[in-house]
C-alpha positions as CSV (number, residue, x, y, z in Angstrom):
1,X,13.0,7.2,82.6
2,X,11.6,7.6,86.0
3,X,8.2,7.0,87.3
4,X,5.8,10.1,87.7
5,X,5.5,13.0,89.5
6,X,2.9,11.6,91.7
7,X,4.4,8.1,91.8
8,X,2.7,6.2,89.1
9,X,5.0,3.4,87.6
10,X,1.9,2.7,84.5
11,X,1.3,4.8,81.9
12,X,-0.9,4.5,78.8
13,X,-1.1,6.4,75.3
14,X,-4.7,8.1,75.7
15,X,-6.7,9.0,78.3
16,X,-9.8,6.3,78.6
17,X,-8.8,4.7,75.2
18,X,-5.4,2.9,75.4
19,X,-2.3,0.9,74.9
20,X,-0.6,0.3,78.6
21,X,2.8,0.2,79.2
22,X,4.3,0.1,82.9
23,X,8.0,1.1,84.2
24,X,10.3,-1.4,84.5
25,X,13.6,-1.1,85.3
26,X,13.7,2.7,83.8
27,X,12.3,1.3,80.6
28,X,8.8,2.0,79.4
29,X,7.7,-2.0,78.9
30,X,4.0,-2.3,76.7
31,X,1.5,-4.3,79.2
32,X,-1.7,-4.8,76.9
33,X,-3.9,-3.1,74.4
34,X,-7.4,-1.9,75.6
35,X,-8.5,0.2,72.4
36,X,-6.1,0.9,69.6
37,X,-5.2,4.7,68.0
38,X,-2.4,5.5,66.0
39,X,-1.7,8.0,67.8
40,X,1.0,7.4,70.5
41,X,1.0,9.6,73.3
42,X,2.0,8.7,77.1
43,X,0.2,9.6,79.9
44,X,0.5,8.7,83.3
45,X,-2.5,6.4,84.4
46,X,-2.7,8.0,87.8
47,X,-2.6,11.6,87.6
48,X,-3.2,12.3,83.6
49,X,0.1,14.3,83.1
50,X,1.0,14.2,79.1
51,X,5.1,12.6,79.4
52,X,7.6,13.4,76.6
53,X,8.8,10.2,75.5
54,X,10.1,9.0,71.9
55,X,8.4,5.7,71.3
C-alpha cells in the first residue's frame, strides 16, 4: 500500500469517530482507538478520501 494522494501516511476508519492506523513500511499498522464502530472503513486523515483496503 502506498500513502495518499495528498501525502498522508495516517488513516482512520470514520471520519471524526475512529480507530487510527498509520503506514508503515507499505503496511497499514493500527495506532489507537478514539471511538469504536463496527464498521471498518479507511479514510485518509488528511484529505477524507474513502481507500479500498481488505482489513
Amino acid at each position: 500500500m502506498k500513502s495518499c494522494e495528498c501525502g498522508s501516511t495516517e488513516f482512520v476508519s470514520n471520519l471524526n469517530s475512529y480507530d487510527i492506523f498509520e503506514l508503515v513500511d507499505g503496511k497499514l499498522e493500527f495506532q489507537r482507538s478514539e471511538f469504536i464502530d463496527d464498521k471498518k472503513e479507511i479514510f485518509c486523515r488528511e484529505c477524507g478520501k474513502k481507500l479500498q483496503v481488505g482489513l
